[in-house]
N, C-alpha and C positions, 0 to 999 in steps of 0.2 A: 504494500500500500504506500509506500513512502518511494517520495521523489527524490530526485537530485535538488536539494537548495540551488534555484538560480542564483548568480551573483550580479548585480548590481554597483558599479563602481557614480557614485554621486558625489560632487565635494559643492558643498552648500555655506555659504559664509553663513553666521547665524546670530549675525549682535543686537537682532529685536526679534528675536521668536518668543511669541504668547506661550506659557509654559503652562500647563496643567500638574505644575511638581508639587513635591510638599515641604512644605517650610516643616522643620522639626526643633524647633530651639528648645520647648520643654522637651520631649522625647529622648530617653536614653536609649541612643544608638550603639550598644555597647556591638563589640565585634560577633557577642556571638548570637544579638540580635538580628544582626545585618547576614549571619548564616544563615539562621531561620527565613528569614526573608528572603533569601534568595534560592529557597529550595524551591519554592513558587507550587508544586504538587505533593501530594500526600495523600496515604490510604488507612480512613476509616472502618474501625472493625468491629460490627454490633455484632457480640455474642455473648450467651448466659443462660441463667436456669429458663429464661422465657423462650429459649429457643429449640429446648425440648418441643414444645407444644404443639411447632407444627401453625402456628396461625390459627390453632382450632381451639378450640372449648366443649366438652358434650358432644363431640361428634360435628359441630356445626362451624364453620368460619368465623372468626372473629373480624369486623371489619371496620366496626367503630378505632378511631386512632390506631398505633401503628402499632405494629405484634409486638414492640421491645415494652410496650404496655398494657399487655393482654390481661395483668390480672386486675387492673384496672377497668378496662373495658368490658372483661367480661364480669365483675362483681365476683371473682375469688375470692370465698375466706382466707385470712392469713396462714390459718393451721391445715388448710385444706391444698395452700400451694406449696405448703413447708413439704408435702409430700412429694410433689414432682423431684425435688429433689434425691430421691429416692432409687431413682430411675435413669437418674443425669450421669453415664456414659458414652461420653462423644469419641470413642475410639478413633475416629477419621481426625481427630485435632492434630494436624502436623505443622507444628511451630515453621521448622527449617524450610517446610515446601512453601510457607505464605510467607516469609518472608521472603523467597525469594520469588514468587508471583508478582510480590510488589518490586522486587529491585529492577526485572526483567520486564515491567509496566512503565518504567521509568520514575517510580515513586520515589523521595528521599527520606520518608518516615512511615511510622505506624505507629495510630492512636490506638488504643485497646478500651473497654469499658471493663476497667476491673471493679465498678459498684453500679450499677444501674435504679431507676425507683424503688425495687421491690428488696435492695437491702442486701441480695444475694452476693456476698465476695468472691471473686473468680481469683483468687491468693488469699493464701493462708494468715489468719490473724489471729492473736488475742485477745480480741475483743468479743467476739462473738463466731458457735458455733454453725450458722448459717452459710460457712464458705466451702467452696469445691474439695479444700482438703479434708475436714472434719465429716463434711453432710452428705456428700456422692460415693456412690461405689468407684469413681475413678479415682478420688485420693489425690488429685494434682492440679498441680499452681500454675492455672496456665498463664499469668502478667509473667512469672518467673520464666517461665520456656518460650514465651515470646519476647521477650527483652534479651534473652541470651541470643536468641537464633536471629535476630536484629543487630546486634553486634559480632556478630561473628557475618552478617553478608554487609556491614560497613552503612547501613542502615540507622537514623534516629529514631528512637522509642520514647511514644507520649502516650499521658493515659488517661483516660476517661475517668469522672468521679461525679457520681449527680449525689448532692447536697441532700436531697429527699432520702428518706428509709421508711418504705412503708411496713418493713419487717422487726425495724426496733420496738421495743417498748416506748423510749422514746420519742418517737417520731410522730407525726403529726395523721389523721385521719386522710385516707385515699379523698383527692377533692379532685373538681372541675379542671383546676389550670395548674397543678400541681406549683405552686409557685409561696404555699405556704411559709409561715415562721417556723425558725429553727431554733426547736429548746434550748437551755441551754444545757441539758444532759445529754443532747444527741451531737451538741456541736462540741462536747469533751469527747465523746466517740468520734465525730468525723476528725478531730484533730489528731487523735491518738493512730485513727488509720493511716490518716496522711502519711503520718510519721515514719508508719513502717513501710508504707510505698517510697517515700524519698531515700529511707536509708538502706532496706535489703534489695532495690534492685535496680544500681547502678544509674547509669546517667540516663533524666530524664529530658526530653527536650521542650515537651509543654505540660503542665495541668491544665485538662480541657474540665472546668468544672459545669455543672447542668443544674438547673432550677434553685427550688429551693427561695428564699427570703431575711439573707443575714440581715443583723443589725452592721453598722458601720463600725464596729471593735471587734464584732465576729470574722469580717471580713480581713479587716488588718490582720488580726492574729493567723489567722491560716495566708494571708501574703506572708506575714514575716516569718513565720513555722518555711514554709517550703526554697526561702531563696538564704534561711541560714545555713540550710544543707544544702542546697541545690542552686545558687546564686546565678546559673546562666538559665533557668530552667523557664521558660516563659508560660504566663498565665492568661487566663482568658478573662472577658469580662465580665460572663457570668457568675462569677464567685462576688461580682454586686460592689455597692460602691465606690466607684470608680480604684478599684483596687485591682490593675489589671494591667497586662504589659500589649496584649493585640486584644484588637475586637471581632466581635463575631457578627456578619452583618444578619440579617434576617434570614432565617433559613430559605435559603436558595434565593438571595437577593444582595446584590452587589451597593455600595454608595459610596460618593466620597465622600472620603473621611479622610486626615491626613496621619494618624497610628498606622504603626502595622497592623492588617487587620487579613481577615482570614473567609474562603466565602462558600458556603457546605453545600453540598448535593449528593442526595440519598440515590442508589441507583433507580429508584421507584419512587416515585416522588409523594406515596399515600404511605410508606413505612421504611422503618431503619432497620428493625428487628425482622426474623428469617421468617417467613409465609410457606408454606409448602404449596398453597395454590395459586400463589400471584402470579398475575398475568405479566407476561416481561417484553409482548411486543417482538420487534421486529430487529434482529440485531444490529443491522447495519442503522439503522436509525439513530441507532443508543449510541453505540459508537459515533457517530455526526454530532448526537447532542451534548455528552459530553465531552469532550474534544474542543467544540466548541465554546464550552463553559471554561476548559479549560486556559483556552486562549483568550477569550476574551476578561477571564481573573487577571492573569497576569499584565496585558494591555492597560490595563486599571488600577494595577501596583497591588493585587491582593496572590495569597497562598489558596488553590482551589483544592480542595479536600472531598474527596471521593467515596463513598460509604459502600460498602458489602458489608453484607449478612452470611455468616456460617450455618448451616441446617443442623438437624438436629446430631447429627453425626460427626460434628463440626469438621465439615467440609466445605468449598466454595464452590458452587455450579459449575457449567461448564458455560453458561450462557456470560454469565459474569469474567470468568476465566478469557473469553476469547475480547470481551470491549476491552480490557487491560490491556491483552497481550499488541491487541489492537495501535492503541494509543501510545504503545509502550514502543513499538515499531517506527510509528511519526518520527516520536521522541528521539528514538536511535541519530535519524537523519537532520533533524530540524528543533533536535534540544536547545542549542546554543539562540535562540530565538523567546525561550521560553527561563530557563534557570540562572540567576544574577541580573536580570535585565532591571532595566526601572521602564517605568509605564510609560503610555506616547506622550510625547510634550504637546499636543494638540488637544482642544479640549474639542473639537470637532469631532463626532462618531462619521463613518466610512460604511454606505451600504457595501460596498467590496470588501471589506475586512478588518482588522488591526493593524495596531505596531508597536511594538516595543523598541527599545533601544539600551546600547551598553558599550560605553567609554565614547568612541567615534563613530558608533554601527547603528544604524535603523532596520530594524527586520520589517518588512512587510507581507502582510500575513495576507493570502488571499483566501479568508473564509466568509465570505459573504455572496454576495452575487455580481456574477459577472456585469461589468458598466457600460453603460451608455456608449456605442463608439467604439469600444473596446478601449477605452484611455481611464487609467487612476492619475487623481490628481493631488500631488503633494502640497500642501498651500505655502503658499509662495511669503518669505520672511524680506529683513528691508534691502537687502543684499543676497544673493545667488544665483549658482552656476553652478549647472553640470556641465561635467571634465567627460568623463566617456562610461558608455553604460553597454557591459556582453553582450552583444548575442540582440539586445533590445534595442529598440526605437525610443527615440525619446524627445521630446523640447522643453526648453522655457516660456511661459506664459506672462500676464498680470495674474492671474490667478494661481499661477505655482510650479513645478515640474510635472508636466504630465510622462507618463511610459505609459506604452502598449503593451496590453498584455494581450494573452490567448485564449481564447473562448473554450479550448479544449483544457483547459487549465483550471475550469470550475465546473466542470460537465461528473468528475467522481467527489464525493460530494465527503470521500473519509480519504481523499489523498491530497490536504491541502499544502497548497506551494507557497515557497516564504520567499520573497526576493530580496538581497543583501544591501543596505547603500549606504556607502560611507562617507561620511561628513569630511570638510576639509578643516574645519575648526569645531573645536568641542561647545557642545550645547549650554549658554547662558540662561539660568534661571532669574524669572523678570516676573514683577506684577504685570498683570493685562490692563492695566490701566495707562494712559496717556500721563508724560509730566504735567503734572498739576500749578499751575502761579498761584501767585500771593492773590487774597483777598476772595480765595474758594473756602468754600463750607464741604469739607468731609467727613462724612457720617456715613449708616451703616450702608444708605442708598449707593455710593460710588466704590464703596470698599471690597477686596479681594477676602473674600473670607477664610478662616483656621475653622475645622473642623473635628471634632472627636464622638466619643459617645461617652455619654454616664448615664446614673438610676442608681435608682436601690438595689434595680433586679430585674427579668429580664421583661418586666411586664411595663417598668417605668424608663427602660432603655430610651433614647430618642439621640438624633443626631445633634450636640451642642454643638455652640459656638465661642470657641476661645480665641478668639483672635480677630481683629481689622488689620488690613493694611493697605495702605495705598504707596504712590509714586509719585513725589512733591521736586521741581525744580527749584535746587537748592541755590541756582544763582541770584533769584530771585527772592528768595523766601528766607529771611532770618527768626522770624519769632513764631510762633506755633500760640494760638489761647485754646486750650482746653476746655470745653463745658460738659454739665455733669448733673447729676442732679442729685436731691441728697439720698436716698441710696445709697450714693459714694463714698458719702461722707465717714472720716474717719480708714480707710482703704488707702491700700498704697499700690497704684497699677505702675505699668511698668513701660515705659516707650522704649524702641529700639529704633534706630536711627541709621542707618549704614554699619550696622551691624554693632554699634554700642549701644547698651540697657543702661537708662535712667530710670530709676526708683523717685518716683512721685507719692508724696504724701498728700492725699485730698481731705484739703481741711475748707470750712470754709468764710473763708477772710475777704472774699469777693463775691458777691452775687450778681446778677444783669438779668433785668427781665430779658421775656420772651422777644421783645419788640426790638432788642441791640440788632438785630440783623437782617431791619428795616422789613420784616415780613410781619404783620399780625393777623392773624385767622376770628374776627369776631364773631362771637358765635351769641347765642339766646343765654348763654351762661348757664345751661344745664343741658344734661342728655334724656332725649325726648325718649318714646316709642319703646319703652321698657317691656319684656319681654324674654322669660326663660321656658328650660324644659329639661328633663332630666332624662338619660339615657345611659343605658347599657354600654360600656368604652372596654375592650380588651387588651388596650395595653395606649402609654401615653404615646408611644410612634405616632398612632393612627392620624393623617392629616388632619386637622378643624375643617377648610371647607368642605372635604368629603361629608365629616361629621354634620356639619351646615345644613350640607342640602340634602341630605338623608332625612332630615329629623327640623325644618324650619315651618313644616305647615305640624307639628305638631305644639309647637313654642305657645303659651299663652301670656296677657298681659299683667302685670304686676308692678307693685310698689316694692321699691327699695328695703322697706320692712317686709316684706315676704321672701324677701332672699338672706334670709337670716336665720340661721339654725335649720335648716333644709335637714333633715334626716335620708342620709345617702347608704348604698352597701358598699362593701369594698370593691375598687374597679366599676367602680358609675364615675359619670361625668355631669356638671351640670352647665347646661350653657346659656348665657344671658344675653340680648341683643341689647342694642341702642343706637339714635341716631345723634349726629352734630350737625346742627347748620351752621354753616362758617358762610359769611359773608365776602368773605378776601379768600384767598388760598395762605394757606403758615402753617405754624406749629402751636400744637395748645402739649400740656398736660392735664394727662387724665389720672384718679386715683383709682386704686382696683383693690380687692380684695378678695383673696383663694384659698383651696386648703395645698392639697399634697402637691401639684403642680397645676401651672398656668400657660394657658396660650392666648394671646388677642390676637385679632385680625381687622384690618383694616380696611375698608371695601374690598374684599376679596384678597387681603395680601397679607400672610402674617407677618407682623414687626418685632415679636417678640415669646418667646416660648422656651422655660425650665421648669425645673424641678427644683422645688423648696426644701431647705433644709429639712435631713429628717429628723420625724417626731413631730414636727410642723404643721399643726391642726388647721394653721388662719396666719394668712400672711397677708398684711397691708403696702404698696407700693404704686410708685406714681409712675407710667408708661408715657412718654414723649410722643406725641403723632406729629404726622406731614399731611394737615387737610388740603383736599381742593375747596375749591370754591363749591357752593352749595349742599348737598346733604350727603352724609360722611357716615356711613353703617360701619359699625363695632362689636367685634364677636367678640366676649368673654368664655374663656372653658376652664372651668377650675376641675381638676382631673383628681377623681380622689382614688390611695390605694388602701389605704388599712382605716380609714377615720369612720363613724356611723354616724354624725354631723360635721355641716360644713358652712360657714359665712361667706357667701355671695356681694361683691359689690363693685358698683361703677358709677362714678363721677366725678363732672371737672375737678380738676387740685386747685383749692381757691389760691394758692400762693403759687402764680406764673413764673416761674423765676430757677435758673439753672446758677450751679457756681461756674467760679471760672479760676484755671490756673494757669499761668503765662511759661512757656519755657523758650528759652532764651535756646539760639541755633548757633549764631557767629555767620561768620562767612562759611559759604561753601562755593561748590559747581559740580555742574552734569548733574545727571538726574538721581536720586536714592533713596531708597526703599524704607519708610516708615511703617510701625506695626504696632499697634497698641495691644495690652493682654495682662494677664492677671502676675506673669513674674515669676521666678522662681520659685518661688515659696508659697504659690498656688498649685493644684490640682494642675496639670495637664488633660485633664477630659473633665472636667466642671466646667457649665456654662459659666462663658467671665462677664453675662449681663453686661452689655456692650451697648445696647440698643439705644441708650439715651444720653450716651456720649456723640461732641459734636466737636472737631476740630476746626477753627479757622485760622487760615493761613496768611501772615503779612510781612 
């Protein structure tokens, strides 16, 4: 299935190319982060007592959720599955033959699930006797025999550990979203396990941790528990607030983010755990669609992570066995395209395909559809020139380097061809913004955004925002005034300037109305058209307007005193409208008030959306808008996860008025990269509430 990589010789001057890179200044990119990251694929391994079953229950299919949670799904008593194990003899478990499935796939790791919800341990512990050494007639560890036979084919070993135990004493009642609190008698067990997975079996390369509801000291403690012993060992961020070194995006959903982050897909996309009746479709298809996931993760800057199931004999199919060996074949010819690369500098997507890139090299991927004309178009930066290109046809445009490619070249749809093209100068990373002069207002509206993800947990995850930055022309621009509102007050955020950090302390010894910046948005001095409604919300990701317009003919009208003490369940939402007539177009401040998290939206546009400290019943805070002229609709969603009341509120902030702090520049020239953010000594994945900061420039 694998071609010959054509090569492509391109040399491209590149001193304004728009960069899709990631700024990482909080991020420890320690070296053996930047391994992990550059392994770019990796093979997921669901197996356990659930995999006895078969997918079955009684004779009957289990088809509610995914078989790794059959006894869930099917209402299992706990003493009634304690017996499957009974019967748990997977004599086909061959450590040495899977890992080397995965090395000859082209995988650089394997995750193992040595705890899954139902508590069951696949290695031997002290803790309890619920594990495959103690409870099965097989007697054996299999984390132990798979982290051996992983290191002996030169392979990384990471391991699964979901936080839930529906087998402890312990442990919390089988619920809906498994995403329950963690006793604290069950989190002295989960630490005590940890403990002996980090120290009897050698190097681990991630804890993938699963569900579950720490507190924020539950959390810490098992971060600092696994990197005293295991300091290169990377975490996920399901182990909950923001205690984490990569993120996990949405099961089987990619985003940017700017962490290392990681992007899953089950080879069936209704279950992790092994089915004996699932339907698996058509081979060559799988193979197309993963393959595809695969390059397109990496394109993207993520690690794509592959899931199989072992059967009950703990073996791998042969249906699964051949999309590996499949992709594993690509791999052979066109790895160097996919492993150590960093993602495209273009933030443009390519019906024809991808590209990654690494040191001076551009891969381009043709897995999309063949174009227009037969021409892909490279977009064109403020200087370039192709030198000469094999075999291909090629010119320069206004719009960029076009090559010609061949129509027989996207006709086998699992034998995708990479073409090679090498830069004549290395890639500049740049804001996409134009140099800015004195006397502009930048705020969140023209800013290049920092991205991460935080929550409590996987239910309050959400994409933040830690970071602005813009590109200000410093020949012109000595003094920078900060504004802020007080939120800030007492905070010390942090500018970065051409790559020096000033430590600002926001006090406030300056204030300026609204109206310094010659805009005033007059409005009726209250928000009209009040209106809420309460709704079912499964997790804070979920966008507001979708939320909006799902649920806006169900909204009824209300007083201010009716959104007060709202009796909510945990994971409801409640959302509140309101209108502003603004006479001018400007800026007002509005006050709000939420429980566990908040998002506004603005005629259709969010400006603002976190997660409140936890423990955070009712949080009060003043939200900046940018009205237009005439009437100005306002969502409120106060996002509840644990609270059973919640205080709703919306209206103007009678006191117009932002601070203001001056920092002085000096002289400079040419243009350079300012970035405002919360600083060292903040969270790197904690929103840094940004949104009602406003720089002007003189």
């Amino acid at each position: 299935m694998s071609i010959k990589t054509l090569s492509v010789t391109i040399g491209i001057l590149l001193s304004s190319l728009t960069m899709s890179a990631i700024d990482r200044d909080m991020f420890k990119m320690t070296e053996s982060f930047k391994r992990w990251e550059g392994d770019r694929y990796s093979m997921f391994i669901h197996f356990g007592l659930y995999s006895h079953l078969d997918g079955m229950w009684n004779g009957v299919p289990v088809t509610d959720k995914g078989s790794e949670m059959i006894q869930s799904a099917a209402g299992i008593y706990y003493d009634v599955y304690e017996e499957v194990a009974d019967a748990f003899n997977p004599e086909g478990f061959n450590a040495e033959e899977l890992a080397g499935i995965a090395k000859k796939a082209g995988m650089r790791s394997i995750i193992f699930t040595a705890r899954h919800h139902d508590g069951f341990c696949m290695f031997g512990t002290e803790t309890t006797d619920f594990n495959s050494v103690d409870a099965t007639p097989s007697g054996r560890d299999f984390v132990m025999e798979l982290s051996e036979a992983c290191r002996k084919e030169g392979l990384k070993f990471g391991i699964y550990f979901s936080l839930l135990d529906w087998h402890s004493p312990y442990g919390s009642h089988i619920s809906s979203h498994n995403a329950d609190k963690i006793s604290d008698s069950l989190h002295k067990e989960n630490m005590e396990q940890v403990q002996e997975l980090v120290l009897k079996y050698g190097d681990i390369s991630e804890f993938w941790f699963d569900m579950g509801s720490l507190t924020p000291a539950q959390s810490q403690e098992l971060y600092d528990l696994i990197k005293k012993f295991q300091p290169s060992c990377m975490i996920s961020d399901r182990l909950g607030n923001d205690c984490f070194d990569f993120a996990l995006t949405s099961d089987r959903k990619s985003e940017d983010i700017d962490e290392p982050w990681q992007a899953l897909s089950p080879m069936f996309h209704d279950t992790w755990g092994w089915r004996g009746w699932q339907y698996k479709g058509n081979v060559s298809d799988k193979i197309s669609d993963k393959l595809r996931g695969l390059i397109s993760t990496a394109s993207d800057g993520g690690n794509y992570v592959l899931n199989v199931s072992l059967d009950k004999n703990g073996r791998m199919e042969q249906f699964e066995r051949i999309v590996l060996t499949r992709i594993g074949e690509w791999l052979e010819t066109n790895g160097n395209a996919i492993y150590d690369t960093d993602p495209s500098p273009f933030e443009e997507e390519f019906d024809w395909g991808h590209i990654t890139t690494k040191n001076k090299t551009m891969y381009i991927i043709l897995s999309g559809e063949y174009p227009a004309k037969g021409e892909i178009i490279i977009p064109s930066v403020a200087s370039n020139r192709m030198t000469s290109v094999k075999g291909l046809k090629f010119k320069g445009t206004k719009k960029g380097n076009v090559i010609k490619v061949s129509k027989e070249w996207f006709e086998d749809r699992n034998a995708i061809k990479v073409l090679e093209a090498t830069y004549k100068y290395r890639i500049q990373t740049q804001n996409n913004m134009k140099a800015q002069r004195k006397g502009i207002i930048l705020d969140k509206d023209n800013a290049s955004m920092d991205y991460s993800h935080s929550g409590f947990d996987l239910y309050t995850s959400y994409r933040s925002e830690t970071g602005y930055s813009w590109t200000i022309n410093r020949s012109q621009i000595r003094n920078l005034y900060i504004y802020y509102s007080k939120e800030s007050l007492g905070k010390t955020i942090t500018l970065t300037v051409d790559g020096k950090h000033l430590d600002l302390n926001l006090d406030k010894q300056v204030s300026a109305e609204l109206n310094f910046l010659d805009v005033d948005a007059r409005t009726n001095s209250r928000i009209t058209e009040l209106a809420f409604c309460k709704i079912a919300d499964q997790t804070f990701e979920t966008d507001l307007s979708e939320l909006y317009d799902a649920n806006r003919t169900q909204m009824k009208m209300c007083t201010p005193d009716e959104l007060r003490g709202l009796k909510i369940r945990p994971m409801q939402s409640i959302l509140v409208k309101g209108a502003i007539y603004a006479s001018t177009a400007g800026y007002k401040l509005i006050e709000i008030e939420a429980g566990n998290g908040v998002e506004v939206m603005l005629n259709g546009e969010t400006v603002m959306k976190h997660m409140n400290p936890y423990g955070t019943q009712s949080r009060k805070e003043s939200v900046l808008l940018k009205l237009k002229k005439g009437r100005n609709e306002v969502v409120l969603r106060s996002f509840n996860r644990f609270e059973n009341r919640v205080d709703c509120y919306m209206e103007l902030d009678p006191k117009q008025f932002l601070y203001r702090k001056t920092v002085s520049l000096g002289k400079g020239k040419g243009s350079e990269k300012i970035r405002l953010w919360t600083g060292p000594e903040g969270t790197p994945h904690h929103d840094a509430e940004l949104h009602n900061y406003m720089i002007f420039t003189k």
